[in-house]
C-alpha positions as a printed NumPy array, in Angstrom:
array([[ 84.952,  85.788,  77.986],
       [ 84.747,  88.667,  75.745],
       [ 83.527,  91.625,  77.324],
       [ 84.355,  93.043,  80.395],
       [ 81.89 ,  95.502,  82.48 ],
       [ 83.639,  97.191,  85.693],
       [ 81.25 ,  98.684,  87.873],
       [ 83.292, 101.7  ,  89.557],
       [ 85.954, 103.338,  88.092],
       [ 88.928, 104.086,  90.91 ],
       [ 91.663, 102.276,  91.965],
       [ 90.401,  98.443,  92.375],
       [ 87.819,  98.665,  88.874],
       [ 90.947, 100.085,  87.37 ],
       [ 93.352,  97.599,  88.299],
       [ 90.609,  94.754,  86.881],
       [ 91.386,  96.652,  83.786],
       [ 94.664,  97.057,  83.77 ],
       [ 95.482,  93.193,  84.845],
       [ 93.094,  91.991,  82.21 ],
       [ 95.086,  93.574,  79.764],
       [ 98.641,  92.514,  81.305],
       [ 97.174,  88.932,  81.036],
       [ 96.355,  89.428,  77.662],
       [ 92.583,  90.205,  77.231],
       [ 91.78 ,  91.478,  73.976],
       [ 88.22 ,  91.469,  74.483],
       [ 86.009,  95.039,  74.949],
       [ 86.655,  96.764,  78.319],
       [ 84.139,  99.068,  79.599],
       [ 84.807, 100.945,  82.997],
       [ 81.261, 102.867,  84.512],
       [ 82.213, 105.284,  86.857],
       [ 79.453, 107.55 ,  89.532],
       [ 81.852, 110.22 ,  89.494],
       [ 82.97 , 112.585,  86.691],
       [ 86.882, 112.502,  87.458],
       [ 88.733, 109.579,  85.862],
       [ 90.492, 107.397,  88.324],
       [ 91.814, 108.598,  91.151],
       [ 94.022, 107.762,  94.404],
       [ 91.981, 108.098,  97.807],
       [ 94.295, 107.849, 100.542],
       [ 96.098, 111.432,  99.967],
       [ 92.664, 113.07 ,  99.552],
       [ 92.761, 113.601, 103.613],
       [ 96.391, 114.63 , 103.852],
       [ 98.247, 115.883, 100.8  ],
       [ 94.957, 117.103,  98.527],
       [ 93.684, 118.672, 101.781],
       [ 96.538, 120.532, 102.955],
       [ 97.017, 122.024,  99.391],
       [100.426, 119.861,  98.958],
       [ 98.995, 118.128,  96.099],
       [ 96.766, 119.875,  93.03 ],
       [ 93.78 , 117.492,  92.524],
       [ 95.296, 116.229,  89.39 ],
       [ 98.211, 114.739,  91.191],
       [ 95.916, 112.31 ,  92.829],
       [ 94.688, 111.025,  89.214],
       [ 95.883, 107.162,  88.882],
       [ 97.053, 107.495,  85.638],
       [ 97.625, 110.286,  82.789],
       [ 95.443, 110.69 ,  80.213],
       [ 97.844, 108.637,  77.585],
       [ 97.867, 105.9  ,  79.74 ],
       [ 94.553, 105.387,  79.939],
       [ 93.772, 105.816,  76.187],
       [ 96.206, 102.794,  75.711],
       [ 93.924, 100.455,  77.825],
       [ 91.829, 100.732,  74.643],
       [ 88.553, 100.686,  77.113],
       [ 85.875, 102.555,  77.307],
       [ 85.314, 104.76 ,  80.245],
       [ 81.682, 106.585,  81.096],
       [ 81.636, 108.676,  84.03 ],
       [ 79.746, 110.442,  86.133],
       [ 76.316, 107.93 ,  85.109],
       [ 76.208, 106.006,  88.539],
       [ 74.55 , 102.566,  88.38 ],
       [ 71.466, 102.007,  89.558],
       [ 70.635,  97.921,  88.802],
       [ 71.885,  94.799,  88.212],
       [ 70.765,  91.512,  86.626],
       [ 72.978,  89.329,  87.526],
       [ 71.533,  86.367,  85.361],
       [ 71.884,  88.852,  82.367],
       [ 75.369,  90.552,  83.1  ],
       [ 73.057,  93.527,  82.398],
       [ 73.681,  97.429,  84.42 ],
       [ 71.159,  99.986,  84.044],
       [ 73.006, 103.248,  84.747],
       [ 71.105, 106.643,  86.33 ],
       [ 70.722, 107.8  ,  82.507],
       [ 68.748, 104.775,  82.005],
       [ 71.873, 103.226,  79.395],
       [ 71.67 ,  99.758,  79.357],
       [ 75.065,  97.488,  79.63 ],
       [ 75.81 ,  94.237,  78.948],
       [ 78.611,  91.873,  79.311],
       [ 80.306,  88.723,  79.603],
       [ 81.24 ,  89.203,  83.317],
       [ 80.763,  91.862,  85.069],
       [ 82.374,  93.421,  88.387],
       [ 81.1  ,  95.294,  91.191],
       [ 83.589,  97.713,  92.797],
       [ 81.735, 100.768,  93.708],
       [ 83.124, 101.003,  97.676],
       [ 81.955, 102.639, 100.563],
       [ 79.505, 105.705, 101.497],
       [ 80.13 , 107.428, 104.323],
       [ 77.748, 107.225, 107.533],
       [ 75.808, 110.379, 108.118],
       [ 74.448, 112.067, 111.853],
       [ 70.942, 112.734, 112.209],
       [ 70.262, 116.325, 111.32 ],
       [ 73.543, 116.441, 109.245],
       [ 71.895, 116.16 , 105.898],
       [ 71.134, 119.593, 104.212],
       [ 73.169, 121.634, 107.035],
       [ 76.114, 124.005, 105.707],
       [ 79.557, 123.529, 107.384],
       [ 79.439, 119.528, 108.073],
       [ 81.266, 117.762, 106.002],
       [ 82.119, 113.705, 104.652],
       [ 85.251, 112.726, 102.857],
       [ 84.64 , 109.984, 100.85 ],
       [ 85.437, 111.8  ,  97.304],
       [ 87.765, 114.118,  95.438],
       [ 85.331, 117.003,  95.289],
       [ 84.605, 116.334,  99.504],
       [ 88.286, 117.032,  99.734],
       [ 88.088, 120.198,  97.294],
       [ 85.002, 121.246,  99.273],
       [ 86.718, 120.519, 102.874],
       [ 90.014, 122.084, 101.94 ],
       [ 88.131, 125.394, 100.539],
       [ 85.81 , 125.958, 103.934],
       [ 89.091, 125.451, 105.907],
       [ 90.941, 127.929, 104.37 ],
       [ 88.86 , 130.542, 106.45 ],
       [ 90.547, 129.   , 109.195],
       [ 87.182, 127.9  , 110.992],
       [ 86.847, 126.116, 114.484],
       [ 87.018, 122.439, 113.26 ],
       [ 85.55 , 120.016, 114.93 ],
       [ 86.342, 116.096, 113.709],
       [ 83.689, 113.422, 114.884],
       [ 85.399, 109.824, 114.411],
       [ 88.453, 108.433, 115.741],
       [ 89.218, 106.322, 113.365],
       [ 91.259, 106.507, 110.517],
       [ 89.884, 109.047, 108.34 ],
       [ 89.283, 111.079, 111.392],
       [ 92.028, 110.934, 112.881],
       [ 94.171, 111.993, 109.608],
       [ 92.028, 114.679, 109.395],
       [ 92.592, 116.051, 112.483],
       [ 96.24 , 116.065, 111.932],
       [ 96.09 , 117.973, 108.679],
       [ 93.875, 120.147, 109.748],
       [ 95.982, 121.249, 112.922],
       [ 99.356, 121.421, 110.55 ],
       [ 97.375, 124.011, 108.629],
       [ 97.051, 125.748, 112.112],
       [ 92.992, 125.468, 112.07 ],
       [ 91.783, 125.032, 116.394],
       [ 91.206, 121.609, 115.938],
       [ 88.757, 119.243, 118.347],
       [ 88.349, 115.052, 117.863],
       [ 85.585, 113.131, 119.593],
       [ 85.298, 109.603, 119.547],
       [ 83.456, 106.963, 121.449],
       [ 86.843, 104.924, 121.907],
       [ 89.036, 105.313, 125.158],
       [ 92.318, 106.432, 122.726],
       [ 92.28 , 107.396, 118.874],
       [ 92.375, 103.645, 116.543],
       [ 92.202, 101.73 , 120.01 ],
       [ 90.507,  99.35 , 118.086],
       [ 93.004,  98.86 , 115.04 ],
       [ 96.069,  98.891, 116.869],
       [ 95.79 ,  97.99 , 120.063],
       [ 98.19 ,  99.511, 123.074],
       [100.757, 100.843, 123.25 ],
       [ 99.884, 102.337, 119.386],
       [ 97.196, 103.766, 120.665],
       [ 98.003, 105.48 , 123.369],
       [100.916, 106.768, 121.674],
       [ 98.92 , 108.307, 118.439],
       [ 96.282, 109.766, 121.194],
       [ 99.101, 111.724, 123.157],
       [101.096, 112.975, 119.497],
       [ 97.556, 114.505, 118.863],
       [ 97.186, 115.979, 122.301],
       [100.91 , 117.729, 121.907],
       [100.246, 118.787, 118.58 ],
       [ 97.288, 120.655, 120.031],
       [ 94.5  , 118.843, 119.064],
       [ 91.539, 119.1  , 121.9  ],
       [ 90.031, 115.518, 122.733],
       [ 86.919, 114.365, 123.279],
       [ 87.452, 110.582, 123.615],
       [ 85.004, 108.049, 125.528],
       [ 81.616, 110.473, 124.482],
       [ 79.289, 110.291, 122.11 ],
       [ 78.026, 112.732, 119.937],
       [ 74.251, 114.058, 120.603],
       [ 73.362, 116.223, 117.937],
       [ 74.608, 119.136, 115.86 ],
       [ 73.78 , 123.087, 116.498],
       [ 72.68 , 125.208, 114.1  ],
       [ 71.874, 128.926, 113.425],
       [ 70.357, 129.958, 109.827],
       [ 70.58 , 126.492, 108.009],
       [ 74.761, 126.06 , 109.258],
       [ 76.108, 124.187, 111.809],
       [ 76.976, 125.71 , 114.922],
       [ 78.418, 123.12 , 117.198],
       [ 78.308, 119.817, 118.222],
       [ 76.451, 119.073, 121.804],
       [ 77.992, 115.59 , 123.458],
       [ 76.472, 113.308, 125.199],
       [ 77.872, 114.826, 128.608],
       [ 75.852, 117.851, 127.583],
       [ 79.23 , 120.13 , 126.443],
       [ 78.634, 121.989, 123.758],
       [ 81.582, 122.349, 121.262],
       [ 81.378, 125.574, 119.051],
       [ 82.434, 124.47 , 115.376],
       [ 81.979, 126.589, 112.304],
       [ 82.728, 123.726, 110.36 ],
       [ 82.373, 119.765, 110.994],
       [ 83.77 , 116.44 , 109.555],
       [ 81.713, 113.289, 110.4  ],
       [ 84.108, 110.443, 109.969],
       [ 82.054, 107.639, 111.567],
       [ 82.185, 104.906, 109.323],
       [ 81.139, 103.791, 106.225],
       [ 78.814, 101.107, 104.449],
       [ 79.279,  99.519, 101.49 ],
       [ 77.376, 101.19 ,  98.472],
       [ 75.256,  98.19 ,  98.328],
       [ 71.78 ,  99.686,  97.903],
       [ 71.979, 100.188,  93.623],
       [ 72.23 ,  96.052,  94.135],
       [ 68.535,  95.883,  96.22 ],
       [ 66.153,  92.96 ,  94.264],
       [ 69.823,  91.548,  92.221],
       [ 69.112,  88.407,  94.153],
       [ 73.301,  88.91 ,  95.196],
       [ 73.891,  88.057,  98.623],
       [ 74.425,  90.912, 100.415],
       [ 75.653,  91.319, 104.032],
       [ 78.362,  93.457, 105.526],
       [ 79.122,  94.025, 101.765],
       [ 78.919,  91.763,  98.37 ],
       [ 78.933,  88.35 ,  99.789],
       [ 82.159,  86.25 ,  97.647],
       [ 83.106,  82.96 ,  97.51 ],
       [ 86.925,  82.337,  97.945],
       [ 87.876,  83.64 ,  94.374],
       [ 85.524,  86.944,  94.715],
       [ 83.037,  85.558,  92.871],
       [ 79.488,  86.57 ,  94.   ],
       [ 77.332,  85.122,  91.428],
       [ 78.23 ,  83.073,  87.88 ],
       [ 80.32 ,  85.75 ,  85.731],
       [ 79.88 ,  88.3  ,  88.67 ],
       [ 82.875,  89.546,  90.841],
       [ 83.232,  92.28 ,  93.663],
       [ 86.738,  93.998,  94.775],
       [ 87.734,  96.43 ,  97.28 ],
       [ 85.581,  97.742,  99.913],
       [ 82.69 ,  96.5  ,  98.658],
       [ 83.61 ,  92.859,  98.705],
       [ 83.303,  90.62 , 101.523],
       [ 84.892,  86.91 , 100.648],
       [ 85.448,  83.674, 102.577],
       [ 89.633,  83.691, 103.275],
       [ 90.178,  79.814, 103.591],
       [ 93.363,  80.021, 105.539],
       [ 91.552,  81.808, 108.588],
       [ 88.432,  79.941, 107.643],
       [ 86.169,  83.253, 107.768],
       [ 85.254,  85.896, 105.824],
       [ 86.453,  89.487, 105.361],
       [ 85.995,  92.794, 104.063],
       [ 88.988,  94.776, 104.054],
       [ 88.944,  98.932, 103.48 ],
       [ 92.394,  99.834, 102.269],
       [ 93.789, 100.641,  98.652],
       [ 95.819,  97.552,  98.983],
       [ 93.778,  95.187,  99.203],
       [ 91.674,  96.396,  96.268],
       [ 94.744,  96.13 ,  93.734],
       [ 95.632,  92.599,  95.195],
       [ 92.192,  91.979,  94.868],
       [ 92.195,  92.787,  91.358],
       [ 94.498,  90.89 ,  90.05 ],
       [ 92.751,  87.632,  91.739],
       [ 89.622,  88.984,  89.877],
       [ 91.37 ,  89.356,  86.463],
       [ 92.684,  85.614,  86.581],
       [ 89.394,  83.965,  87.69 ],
       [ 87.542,  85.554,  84.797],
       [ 90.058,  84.432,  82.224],
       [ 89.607,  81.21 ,  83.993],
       [ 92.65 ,  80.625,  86.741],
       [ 90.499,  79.675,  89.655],
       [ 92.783,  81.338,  92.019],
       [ 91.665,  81.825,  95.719],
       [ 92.262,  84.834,  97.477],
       [ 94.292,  84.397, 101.428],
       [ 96.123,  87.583, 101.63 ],
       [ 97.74 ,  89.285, 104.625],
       [ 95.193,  92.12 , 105.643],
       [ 97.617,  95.345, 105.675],
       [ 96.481,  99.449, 106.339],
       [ 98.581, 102.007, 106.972],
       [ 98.357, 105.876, 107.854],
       [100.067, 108.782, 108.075],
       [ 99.601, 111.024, 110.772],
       [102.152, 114.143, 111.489],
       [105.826, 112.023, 111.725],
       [104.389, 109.043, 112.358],
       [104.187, 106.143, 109.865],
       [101.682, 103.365, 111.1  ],
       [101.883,  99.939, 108.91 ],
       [100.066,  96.879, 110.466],
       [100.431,  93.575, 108.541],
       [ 97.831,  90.427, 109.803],
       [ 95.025,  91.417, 112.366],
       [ 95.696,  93.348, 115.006],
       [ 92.649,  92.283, 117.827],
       [ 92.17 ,  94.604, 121.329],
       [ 92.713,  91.67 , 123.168],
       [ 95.709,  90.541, 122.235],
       [ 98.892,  90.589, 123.938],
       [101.661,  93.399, 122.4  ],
       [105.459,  92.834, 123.229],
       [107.719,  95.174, 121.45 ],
       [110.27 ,  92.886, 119.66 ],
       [112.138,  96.156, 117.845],
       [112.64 ,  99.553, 118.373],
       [111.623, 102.09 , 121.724],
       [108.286, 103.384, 121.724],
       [109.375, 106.314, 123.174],
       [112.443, 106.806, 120.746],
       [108.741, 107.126, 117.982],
       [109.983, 103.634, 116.007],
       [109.464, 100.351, 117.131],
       [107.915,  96.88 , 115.975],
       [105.532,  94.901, 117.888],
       [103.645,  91.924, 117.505],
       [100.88 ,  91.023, 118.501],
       [ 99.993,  87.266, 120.084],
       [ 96.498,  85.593, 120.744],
       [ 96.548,  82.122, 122.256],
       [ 99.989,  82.267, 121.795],
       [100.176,  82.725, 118.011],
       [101.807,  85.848, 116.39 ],
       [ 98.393,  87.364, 114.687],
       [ 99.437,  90.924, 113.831],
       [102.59 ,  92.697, 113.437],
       [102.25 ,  96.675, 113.879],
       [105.544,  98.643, 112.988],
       [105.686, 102.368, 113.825],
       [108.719, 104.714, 111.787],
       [110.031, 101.677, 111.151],
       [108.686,  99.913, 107.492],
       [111.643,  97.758, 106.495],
       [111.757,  95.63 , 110.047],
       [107.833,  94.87 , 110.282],
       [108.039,  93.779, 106.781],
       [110.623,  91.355, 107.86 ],
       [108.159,  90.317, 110.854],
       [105.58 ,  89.791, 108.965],
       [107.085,  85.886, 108.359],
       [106.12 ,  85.409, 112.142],
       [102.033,  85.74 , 111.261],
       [100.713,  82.572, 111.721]])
């Protein structure tokens, strides 16, 4: 292999690069990026970029030296809009043309929309730097906020909007906030820090459209028929993998870039990150995993397959968040239905460790405030 093309230039397209070089690529590097910003960090764009903590430019990957000694080249903000996968050939929204020896897809997630949302000032996604910039500059009026999605981006958005003292409401469809990531007695825990931090919630409801007065929103009516005046909105519903640039490749494509074991979707064609969905042999499935993480382990498996390692991928899935004084880390999978003992810790004292069992094996291990220990669990996964 010669030449390198990376499809997406953040965190999991830059590690390709980065571990191609460690292993000692000298062939031409070429990194195509949608946005305009060069590589960036996502996780603190809903908590420290947000809140104002961090400038934008402290969520860059790497300084501008650094990246100049990669000796690739970087384009940005020309999306891609094809692939040939037979070719190794990208067309890009500028109609450039790219070619190269092997070529890898890491272009993530877009956000899931509401009907209606499209077009409406006020409602917001976070998926990007300039969403955060965007976000952080309508809450500075200090507007009624209302957050749909429990999940994880919701969730930390809720809690850095109500430590910037913004009136704050979540609504979910799930009975407690991440009741499907981590299970009780996580869950229930997270839900009531939320509720005593002040944050009004709207769990077990769906959402049934958004108000609006002059072309920006209003409020959100729920399916119970309350109406909840917001002057602004984040939908934080889920995402989909930014697949559709890949319609008529011929690349299998499911819940994401379909992989073989070593992340390879097609001959000379790789995905990583959120985009990539790959058969793990040691669970015997396949997975797609949305956590920075996993892109950068993913990476490296990418960079040794195309200089011709042939290593598989069987990680242990990991996520964290960081929500008010509360540090979440969950190593394996953590199901709803499994059974939680707390091995570690006091959930009321806010740090414990607990694992979780199904059919008697030790599947997940969750640790809350308390890093070091579940680390040390993490040799009871199975």
């Amino acid at each position: 292999m010669t030449d390198v093309l990376i499809v997406g230039a953040s965190a999991g397209g830059l590690a390709v690069a980065e571990a191609l070089r460690r292993k000692g690529h000298q062939g031409g590097l070429t990194l195509l990026g949608a946005e305009p910003h060069p590589p960036y960090d996502r996780p603190p764009l809903s908590k420290q970029v947000l809140s104002g903590a961090w400038e934008s430019e402290k969520a860059h990957l790497r300084a501008e030296a650094q990246l100049a000694e990669l000796g690739a080249e970087f384009i940005l903000g020309d999306p891609a809009v094809r692939l040939t996968p037979a070719a190794r050939e990208v067309t890009t929204a500028s109609a450039r043309i790219l070619h190269a020896d092997a070529v890898v897809l890491a272009t993530g997630l877009t956000p899931s929309r509401l009907p209606g949302q499209d077009g409406l000032a006020g409602v917001h996604v976070l998926r990007t730097l300039d969403d955060a910039l965007a976000l952080r500059a309508h809450l500075l009026d200090g507007p009624r906020l209302v957050v749909v999605g429990e999940g994880v981006l919701g969730t930390e958005v809720a809690a850095t909007a109500r430590e910037m003292g913004l009136d704050v409401t979540l609504v979910g469809l799930g009975r407690a906030v991440l009741a499907d990531l981590l299970g009780d007695p996580a869950a229930t825990l997270l839900t009531r820090r939320h509720a005593e931090r002040g944050v009004g919630l709207r769990l077990g409801v769906a959402v049934e459209s958004l108000t609006a007065q002059g072309g920006r929103v209003t409020g959100v009516r729920l399916a119970s028929d309350e109406l909840l005046p917001a002057d602004a909105v984040v939908v934080a519903i889920g995402s989909r993998p930014a697949t559709a640039w890949l319609e008529g490749s011929g690349l299998p494509v499911g819940d994401g870039v379909e992989c073989d074991a070593r992340l390879r979707a097609a001959d000379g064609v790789y995905a990583v990150g959120d985009l990539a969905s790959w058969h793990h042999e040691r669970l015997g499935r396949r997975l797609r995993l949305e956590n920075r993480t996993n892109a950068v382990e993913q990476a490296q498996v990418v960079a040794a397959n195309i200089l011709g390692e042939e290593r598989v991928y069987t990680p242990i899935p990991y996520f964290w968040t960081d929500q008010y004084d509360v540090k979440v880390q969950a190593h394996g999978l953590l199901s709803p239905d499994a059974e939680v003992e707390v091995v570690e810790g006091d959930p009321e004292q806010n740090r414990f460790v607990a694992l979780h069992r199904l059919g008697g094996k030790v599947t997940g291990v969750l640790g809350w405030n308390m890093a070091k220990a579940a680390r040390l669990h993490r040799q009871a996964l199975t």
